[in-house]
PDB file of N, CA, C and O in Angstrom:
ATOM      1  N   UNK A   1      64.135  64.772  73.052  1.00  0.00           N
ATOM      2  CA  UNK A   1      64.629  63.416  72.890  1.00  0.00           C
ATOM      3  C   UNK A   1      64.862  63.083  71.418  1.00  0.00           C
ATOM      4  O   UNK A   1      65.897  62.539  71.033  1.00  0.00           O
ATOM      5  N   UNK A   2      63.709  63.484  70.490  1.00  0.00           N
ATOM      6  CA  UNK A   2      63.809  63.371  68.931  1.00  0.00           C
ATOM      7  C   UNK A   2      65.142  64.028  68.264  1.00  0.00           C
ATOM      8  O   UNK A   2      65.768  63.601  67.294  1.00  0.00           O
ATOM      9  N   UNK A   3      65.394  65.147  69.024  1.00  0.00           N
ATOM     10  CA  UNK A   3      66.408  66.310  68.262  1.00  0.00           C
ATOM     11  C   UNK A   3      68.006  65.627  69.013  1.00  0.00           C
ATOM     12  O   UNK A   3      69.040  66.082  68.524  1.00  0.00           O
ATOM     13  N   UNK A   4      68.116  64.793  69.920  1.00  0.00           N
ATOM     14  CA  UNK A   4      69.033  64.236  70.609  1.00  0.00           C
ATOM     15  C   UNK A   4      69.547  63.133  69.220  1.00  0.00           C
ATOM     16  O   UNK A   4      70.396  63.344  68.354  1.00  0.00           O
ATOM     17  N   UNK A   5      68.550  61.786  69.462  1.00  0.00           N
ATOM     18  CA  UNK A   5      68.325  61.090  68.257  1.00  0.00           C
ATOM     19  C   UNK A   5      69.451  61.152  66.844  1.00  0.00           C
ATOM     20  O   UNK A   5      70.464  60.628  66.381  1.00  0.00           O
ATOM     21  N   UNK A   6      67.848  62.790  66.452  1.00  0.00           N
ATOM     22  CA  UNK A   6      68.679  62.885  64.905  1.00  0.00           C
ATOM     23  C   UNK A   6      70.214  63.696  65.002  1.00  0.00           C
ATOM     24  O   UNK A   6      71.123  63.760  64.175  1.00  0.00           O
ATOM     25  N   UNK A   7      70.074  64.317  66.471  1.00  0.00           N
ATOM     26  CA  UNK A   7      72.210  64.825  66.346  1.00  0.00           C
ATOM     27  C   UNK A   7      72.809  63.721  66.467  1.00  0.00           C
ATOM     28  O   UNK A   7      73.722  63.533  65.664  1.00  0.00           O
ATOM     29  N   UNK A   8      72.555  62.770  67.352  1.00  0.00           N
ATOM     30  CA  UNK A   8      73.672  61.578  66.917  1.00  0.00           C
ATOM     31  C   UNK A   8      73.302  61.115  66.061  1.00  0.00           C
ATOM     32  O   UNK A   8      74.214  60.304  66.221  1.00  0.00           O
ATOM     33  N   UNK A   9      72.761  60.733  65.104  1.00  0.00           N
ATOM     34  CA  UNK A   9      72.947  60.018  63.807  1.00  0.00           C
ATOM     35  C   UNK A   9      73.622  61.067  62.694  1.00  0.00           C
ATOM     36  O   UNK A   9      74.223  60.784  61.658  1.00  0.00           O
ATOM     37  N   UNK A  10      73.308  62.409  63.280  1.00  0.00           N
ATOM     38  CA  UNK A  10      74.153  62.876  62.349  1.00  0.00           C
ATOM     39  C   UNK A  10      75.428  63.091  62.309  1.00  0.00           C
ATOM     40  O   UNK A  10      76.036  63.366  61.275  1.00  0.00           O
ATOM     41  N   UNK A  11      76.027  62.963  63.642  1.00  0.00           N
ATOM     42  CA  UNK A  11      77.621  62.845  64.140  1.00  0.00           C
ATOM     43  C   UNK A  11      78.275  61.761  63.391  1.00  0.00           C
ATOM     44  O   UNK A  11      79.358  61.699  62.809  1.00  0.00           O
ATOM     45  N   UNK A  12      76.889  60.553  63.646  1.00  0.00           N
ATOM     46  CA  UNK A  12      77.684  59.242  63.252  1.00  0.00           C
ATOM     47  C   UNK A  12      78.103  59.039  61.397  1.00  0.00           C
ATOM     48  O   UNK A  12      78.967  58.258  60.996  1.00  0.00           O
ATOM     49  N   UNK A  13      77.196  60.006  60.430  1.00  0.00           N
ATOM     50  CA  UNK A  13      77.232  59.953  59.270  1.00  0.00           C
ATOM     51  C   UNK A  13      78.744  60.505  59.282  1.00  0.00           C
ATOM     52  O   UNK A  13      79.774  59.834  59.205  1.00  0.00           O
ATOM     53  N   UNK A  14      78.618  61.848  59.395  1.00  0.00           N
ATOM     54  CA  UNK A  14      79.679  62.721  59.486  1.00  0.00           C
ATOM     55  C   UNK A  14      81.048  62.441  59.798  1.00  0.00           C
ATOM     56  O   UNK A  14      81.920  63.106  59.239  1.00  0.00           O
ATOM     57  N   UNK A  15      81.333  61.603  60.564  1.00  0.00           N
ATOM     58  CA  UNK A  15      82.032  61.149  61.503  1.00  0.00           C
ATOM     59  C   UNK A  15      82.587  59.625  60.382  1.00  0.00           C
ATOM     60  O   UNK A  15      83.734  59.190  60.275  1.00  0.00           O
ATOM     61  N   UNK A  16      81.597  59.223  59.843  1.00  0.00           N
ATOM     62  CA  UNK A  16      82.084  57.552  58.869  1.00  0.00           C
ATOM     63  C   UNK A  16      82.105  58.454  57.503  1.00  0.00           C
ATOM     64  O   UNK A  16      81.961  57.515  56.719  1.00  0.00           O
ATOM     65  N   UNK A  17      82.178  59.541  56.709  1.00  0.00           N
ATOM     66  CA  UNK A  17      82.366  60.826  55.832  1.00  0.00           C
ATOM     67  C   UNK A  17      83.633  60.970  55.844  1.00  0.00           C
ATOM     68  O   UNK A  17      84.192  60.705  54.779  1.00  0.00           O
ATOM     69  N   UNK A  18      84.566  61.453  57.088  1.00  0.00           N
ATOM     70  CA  UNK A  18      85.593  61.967  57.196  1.00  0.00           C
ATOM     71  C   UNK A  18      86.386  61.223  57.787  1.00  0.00           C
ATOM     72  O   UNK A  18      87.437  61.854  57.902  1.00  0.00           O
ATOM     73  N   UNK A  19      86.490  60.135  58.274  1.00  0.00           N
ATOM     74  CA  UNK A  19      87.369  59.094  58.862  1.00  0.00           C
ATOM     75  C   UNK A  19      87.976  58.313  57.610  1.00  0.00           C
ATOM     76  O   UNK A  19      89.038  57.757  57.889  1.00  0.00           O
ATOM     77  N   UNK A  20      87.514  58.131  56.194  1.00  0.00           N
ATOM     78  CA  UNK A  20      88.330  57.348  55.476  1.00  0.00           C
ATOM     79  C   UNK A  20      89.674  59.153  54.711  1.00  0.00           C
ATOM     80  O   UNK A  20      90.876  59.343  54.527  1.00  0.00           O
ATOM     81  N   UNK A  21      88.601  59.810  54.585  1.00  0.00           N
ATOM     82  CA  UNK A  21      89.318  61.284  54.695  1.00  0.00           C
ATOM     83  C   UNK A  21      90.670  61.149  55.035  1.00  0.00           C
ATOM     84  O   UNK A  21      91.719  61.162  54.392  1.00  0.00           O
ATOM     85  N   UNK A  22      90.328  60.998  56.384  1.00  0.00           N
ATOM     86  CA  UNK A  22      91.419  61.340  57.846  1.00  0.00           C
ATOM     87  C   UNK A  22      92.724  60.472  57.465  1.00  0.00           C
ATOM     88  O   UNK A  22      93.856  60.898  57.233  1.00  0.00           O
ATOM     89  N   UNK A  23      92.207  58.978  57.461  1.00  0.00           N
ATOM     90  CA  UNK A  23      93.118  57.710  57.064  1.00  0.00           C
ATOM     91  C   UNK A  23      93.844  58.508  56.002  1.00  0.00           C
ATOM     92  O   UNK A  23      94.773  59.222  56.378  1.00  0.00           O
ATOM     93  N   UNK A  24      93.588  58.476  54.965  1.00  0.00           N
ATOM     94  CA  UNK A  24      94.090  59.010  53.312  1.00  0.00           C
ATOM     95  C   UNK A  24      94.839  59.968  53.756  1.00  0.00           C
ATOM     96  O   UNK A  24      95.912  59.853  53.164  1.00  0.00           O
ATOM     97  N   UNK A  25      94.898  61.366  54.883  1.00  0.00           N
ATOM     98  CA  UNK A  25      95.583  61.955  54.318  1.00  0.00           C
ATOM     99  C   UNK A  25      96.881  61.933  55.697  1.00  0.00           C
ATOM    100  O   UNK A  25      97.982  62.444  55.493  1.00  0.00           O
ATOM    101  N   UNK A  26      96.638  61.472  56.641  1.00  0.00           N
ATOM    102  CA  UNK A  26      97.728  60.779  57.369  1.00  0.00           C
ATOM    103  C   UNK A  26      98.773  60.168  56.921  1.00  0.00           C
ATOM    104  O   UNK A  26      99.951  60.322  57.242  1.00  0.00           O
ATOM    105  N   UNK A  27      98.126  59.203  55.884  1.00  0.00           N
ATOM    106  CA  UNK A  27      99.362  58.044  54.849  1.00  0.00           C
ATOM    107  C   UNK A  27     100.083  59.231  54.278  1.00  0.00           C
ATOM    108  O   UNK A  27     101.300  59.213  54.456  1.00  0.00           O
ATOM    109  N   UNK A  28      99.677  60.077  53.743  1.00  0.00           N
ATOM    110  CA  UNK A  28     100.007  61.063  52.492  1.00  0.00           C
ATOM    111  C   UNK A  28     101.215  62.326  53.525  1.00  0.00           C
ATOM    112  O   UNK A  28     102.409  62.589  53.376  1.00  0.00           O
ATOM    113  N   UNK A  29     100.549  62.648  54.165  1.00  0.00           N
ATOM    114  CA  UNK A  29     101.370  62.912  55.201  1.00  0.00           C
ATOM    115  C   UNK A  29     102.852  62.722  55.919  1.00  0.00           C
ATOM    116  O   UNK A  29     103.870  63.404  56.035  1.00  0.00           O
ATOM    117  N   UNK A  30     102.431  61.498  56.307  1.00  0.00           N
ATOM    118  CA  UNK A  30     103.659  60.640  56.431  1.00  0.00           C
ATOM    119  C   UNK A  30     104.656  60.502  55.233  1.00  0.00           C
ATOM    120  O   UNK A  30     105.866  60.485  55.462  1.00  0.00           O
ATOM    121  N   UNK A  31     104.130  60.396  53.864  1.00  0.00           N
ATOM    122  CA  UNK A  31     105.081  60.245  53.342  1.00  0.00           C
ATOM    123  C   UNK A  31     105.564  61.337  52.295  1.00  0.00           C
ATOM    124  O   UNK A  31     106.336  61.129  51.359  1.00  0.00           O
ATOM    125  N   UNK A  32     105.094  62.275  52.559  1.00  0.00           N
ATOM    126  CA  UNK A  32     104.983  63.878  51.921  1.00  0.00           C
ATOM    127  C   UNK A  32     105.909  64.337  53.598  1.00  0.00           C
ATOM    128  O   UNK A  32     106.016  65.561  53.520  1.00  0.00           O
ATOM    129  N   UNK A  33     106.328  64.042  54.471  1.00  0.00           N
ATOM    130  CA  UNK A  33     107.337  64.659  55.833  1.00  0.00           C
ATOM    131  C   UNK A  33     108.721  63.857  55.394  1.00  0.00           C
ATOM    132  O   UNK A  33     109.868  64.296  55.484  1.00  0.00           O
ATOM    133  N   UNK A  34     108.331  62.643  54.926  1.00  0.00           N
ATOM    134  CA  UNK A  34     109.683  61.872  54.850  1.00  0.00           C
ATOM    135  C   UNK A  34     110.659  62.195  53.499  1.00  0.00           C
ATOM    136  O   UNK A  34     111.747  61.668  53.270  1.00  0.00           O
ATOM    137  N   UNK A  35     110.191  62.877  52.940  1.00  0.00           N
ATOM    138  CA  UNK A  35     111.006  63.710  51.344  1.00  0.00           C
ATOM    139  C   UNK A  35     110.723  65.017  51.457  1.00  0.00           C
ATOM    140  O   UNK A  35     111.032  65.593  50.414  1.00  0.00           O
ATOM    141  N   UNK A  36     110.231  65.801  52.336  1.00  0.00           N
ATOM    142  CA  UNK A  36     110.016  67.359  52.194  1.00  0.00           C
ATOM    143  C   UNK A  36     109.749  67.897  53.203  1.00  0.00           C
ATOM    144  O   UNK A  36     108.522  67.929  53.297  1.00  0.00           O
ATOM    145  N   UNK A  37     110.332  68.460  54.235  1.00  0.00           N
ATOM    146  CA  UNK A  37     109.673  68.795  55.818  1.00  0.00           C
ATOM    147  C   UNK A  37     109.144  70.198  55.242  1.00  0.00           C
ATOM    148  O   UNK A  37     107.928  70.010  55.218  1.00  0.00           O
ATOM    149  N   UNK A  38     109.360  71.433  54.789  1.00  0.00           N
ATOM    150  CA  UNK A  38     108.629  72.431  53.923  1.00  0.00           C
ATOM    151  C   UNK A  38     107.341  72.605  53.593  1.00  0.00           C
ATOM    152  O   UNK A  38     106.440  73.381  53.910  1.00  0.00           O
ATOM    153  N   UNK A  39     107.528  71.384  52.637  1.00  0.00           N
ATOM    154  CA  UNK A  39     106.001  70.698  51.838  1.00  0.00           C
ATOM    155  C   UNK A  39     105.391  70.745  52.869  1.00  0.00           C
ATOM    156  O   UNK A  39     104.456  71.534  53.009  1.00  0.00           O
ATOM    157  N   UNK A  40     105.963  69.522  54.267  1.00  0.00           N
ATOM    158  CA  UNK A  40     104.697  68.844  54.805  1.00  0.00           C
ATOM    159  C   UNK A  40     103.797  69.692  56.226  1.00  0.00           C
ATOM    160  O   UNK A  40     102.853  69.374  56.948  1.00  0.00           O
ATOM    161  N   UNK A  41     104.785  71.010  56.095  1.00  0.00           N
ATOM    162  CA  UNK A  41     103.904  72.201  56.987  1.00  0.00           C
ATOM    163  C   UNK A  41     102.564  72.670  56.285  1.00  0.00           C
ATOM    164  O   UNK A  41     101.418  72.743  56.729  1.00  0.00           O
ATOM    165  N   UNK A  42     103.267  73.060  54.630  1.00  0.00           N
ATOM    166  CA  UNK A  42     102.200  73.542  53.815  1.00  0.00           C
ATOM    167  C   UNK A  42     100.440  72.592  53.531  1.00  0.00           C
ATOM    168  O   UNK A  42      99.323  73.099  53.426  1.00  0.00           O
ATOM    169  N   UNK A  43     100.866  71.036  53.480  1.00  0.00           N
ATOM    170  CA  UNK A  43     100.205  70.355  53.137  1.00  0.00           C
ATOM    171  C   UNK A  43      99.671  70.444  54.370  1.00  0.00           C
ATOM    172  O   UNK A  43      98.729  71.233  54.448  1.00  0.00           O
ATOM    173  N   UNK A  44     100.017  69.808  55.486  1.00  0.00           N
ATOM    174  CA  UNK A  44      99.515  69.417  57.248  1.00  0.00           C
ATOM    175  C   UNK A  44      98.013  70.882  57.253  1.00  0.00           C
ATOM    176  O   UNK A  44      96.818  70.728  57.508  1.00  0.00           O
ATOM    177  N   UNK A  45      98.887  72.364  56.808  1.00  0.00           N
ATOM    178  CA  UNK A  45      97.600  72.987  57.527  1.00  0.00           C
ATOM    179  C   UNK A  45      96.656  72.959  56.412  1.00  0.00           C
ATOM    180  O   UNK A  45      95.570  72.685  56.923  1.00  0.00           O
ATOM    181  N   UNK A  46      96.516  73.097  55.185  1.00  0.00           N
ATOM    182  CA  UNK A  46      95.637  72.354  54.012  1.00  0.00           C
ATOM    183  C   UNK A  46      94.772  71.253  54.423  1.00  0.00           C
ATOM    184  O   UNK A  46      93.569  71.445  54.604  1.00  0.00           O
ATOM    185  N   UNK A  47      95.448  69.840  54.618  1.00  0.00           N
ATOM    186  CA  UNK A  47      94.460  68.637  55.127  1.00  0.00           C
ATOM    187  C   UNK A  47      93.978  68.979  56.806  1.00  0.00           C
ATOM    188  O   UNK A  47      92.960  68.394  57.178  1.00  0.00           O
ATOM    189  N   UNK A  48      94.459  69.614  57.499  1.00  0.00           N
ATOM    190  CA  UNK A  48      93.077  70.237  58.638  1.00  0.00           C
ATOM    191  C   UNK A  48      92.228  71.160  58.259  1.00  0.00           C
ATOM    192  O   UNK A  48      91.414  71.505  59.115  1.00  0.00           O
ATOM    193  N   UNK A  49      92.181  71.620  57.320  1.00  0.00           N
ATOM    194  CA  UNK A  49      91.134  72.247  57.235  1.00  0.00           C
ATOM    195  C   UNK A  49      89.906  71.848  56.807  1.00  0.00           C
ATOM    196  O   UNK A  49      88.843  72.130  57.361  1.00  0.00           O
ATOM    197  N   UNK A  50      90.136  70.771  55.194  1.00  0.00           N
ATOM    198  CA  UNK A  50      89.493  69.987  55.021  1.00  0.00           C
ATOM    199  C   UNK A  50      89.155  69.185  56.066  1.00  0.00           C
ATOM    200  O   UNK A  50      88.014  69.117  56.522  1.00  0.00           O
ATOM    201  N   UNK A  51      89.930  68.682  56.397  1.00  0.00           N
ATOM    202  CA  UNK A  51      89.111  67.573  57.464  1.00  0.00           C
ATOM    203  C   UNK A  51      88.082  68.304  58.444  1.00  0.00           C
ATOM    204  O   UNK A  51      87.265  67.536  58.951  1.00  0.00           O
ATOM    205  N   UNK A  52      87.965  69.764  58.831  1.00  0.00           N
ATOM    206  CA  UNK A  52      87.295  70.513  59.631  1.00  0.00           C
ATOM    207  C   UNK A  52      85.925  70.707  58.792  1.00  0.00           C
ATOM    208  O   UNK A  52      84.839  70.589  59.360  1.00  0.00           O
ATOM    209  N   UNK A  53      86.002  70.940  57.730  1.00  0.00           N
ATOM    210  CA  UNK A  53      85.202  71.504  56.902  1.00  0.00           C
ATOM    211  C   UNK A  53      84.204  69.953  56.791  1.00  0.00           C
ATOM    212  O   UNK A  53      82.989  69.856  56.965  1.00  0.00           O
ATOM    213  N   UNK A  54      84.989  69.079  56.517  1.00  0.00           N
ATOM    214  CA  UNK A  54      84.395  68.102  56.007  1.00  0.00           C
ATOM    215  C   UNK A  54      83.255  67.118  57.453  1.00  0.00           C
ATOM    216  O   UNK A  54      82.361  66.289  57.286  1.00  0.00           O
ATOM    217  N   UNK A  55      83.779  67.652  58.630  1.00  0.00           N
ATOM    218  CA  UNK A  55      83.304  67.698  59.235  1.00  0.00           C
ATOM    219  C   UNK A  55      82.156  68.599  60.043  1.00  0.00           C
ATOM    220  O   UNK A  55      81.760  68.458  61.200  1.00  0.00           O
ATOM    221  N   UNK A  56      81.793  69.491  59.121  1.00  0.00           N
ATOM    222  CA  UNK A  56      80.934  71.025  58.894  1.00  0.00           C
ATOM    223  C   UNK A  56      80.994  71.849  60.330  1.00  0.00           C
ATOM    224  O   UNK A  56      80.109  72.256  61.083  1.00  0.00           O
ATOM    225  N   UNK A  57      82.589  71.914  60.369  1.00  0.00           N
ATOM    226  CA  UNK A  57      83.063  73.278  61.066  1.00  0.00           C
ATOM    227  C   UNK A  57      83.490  73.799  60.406  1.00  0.00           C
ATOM    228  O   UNK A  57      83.924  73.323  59.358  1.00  0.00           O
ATOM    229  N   UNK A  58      83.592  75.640  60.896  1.00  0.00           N
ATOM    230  CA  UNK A  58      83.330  76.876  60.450  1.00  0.00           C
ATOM    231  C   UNK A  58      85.190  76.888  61.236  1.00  0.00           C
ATOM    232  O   UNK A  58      85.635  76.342  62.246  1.00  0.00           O
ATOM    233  N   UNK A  59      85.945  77.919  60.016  1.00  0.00           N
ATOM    234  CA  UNK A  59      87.520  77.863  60.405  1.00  0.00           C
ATOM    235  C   UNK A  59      87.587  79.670  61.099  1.00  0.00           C
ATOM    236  O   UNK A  59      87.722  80.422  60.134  1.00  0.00           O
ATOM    237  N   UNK A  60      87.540  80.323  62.186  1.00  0.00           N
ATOM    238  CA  UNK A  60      87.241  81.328  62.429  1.00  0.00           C
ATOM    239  C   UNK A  60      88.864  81.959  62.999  1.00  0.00           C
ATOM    240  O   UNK A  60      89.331  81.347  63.960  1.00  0.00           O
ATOM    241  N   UNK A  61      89.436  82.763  62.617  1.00  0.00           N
ATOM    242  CA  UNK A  61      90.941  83.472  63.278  1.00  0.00           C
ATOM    243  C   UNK A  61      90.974  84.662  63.381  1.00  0.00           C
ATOM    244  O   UNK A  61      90.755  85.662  62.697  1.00  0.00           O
ATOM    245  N   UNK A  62      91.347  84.339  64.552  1.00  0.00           N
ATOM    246  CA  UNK A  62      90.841  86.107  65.050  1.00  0.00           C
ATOM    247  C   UNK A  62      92.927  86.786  65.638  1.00  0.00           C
ATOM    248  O   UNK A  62      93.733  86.516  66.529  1.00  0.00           O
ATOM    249  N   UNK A  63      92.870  87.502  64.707  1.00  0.00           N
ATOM    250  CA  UNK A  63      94.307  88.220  65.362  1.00  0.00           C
ATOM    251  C   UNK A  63      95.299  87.363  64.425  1.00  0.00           C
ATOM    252  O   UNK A  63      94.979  86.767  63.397  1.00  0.00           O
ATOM    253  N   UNK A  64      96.628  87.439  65.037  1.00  0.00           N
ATOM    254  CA  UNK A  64      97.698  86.903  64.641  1.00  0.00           C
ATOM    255  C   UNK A  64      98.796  86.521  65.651  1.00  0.00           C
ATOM    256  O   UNK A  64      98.958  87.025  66.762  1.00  0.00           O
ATOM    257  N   UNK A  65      99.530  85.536  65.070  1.00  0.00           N
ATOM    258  CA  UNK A  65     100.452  84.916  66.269  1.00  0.00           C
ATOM    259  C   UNK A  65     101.638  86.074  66.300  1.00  0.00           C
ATOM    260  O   UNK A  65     101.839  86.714  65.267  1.00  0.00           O
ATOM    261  N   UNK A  66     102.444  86.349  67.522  1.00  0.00           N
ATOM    262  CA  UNK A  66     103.156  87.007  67.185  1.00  0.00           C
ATOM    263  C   UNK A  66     104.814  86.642  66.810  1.00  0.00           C
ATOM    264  O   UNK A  66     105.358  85.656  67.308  1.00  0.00           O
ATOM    265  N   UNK A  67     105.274  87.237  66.208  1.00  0.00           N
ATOM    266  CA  UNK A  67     106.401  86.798  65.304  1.00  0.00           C
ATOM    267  C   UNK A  67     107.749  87.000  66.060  1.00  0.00           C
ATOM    268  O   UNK A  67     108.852  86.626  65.663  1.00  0.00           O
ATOM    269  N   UNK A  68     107.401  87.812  67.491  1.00  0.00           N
ATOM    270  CA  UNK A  68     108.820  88.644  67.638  1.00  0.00           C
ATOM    271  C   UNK A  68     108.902  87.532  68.886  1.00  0.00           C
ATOM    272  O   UNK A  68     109.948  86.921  69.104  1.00  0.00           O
ATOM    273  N   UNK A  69     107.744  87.341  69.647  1.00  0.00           N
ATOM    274  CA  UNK A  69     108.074  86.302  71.051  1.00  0.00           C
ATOM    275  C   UNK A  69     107.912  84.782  71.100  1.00  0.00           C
ATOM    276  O   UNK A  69     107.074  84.704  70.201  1.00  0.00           O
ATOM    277  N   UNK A  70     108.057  83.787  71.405  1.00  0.00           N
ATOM    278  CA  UNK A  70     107.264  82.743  71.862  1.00  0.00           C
ATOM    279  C   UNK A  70     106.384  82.646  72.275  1.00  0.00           C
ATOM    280  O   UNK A  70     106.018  83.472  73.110  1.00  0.00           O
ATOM    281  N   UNK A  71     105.472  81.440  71.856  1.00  0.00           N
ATOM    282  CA  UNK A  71     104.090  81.458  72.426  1.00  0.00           C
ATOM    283  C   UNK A  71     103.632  80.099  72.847  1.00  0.00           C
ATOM    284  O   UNK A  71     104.416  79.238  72.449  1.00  0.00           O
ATOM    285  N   UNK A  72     102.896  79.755  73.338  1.00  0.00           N
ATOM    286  CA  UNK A  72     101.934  78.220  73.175  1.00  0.00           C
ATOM    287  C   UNK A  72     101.009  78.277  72.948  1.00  0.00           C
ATOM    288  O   UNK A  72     100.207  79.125  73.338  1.00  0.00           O
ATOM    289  N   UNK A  73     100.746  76.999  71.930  1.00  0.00           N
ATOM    290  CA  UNK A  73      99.204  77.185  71.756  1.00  0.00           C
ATOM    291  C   UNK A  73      98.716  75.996  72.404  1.00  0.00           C
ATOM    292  O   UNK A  73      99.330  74.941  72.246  1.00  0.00           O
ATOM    293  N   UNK A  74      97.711  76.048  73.094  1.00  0.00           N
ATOM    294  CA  UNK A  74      97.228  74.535  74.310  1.00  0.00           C
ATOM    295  C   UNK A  74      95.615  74.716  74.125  1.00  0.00           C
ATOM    296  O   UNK A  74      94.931  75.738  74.079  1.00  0.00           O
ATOM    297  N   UNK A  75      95.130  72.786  74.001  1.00  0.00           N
ATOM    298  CA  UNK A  75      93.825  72.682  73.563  1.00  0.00           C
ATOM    299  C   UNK A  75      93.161  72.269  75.017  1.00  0.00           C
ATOM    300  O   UNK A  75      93.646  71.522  75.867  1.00  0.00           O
ATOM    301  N   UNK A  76      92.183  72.823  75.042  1.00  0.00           N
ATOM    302  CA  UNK A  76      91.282  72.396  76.231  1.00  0.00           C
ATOM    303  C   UNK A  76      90.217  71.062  76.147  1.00  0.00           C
ATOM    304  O   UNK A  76      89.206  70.863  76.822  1.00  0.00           O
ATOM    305  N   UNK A  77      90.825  70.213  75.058  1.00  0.00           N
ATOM    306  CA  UNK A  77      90.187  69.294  74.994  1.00  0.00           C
ATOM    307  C   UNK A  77      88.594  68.807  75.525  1.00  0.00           C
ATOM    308  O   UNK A  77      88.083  67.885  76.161  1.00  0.00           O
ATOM    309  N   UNK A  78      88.193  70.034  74.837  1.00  0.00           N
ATOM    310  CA  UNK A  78      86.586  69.828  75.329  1.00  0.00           C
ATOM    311  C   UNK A  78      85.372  68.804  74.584  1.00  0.00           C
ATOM    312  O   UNK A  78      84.282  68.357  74.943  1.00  0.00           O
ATOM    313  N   UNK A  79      86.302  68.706  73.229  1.00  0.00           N
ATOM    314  CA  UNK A  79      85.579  67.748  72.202  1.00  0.00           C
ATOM    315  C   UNK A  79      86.281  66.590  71.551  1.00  0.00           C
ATOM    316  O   UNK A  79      87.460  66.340  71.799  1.00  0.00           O
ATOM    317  N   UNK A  80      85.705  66.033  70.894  1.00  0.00           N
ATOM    318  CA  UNK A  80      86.430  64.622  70.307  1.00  0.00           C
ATOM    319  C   UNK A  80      87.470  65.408  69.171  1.00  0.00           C
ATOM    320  O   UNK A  80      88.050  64.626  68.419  1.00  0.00           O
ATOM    321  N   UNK A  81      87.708  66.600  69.010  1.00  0.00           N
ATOM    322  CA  UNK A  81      87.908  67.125  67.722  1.00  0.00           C
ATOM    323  C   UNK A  81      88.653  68.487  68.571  1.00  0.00           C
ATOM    324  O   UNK A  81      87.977  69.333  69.155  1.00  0.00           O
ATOM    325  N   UNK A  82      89.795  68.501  68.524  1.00  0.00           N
ATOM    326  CA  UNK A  82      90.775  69.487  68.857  1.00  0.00           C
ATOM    327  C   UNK A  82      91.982  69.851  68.223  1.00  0.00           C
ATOM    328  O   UNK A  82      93.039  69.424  68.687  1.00  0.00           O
ATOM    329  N   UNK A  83      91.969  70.731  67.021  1.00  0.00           N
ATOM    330  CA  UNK A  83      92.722  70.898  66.537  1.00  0.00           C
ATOM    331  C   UNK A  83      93.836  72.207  66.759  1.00  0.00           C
ATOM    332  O   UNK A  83      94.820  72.311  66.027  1.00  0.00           O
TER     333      UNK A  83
END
């Protein structure tokens, strides 16, 4: 019950940490797509990572996409956090 407790309070720190984060780089985003679609691939996978990190997940890639076919990539939305 104690270890329940201190994980949600620590979600909730974590969570009010990276939400003004999140805000900031959405704006930046938006207006880094509207003068540079290039840029705003480079920047987009940059600010998820941070935001992952900053949220103290581990970025793990295993393999590579392949270049010659189409693919999808689809989230199983198991957490508040699906990137």
């Amino acid at each position: 019950m104690i270890n329940q407790i201190n994980s949600f309070f620590i979600s909730i720190i974590i969570y009010c940490l990276a939400s003004p984060f999140f805000i900031i780089c959405s704006i930046l985003l938006l207006f880094i797509n509207l003068f540079n679609k290039n840029l705003s691939f480079i920047s987009l996978r940059f600010f998820s990572q941070m935001i992952l990190r900053l949220m103290g997940m581990s970025i793990k890639i295993n393999g590579i996409f392949p270049t010659t076919k189409q693919y999808i990539v689809m989230m199983n939305h198991a957490s508040f956090i699906d990137m």
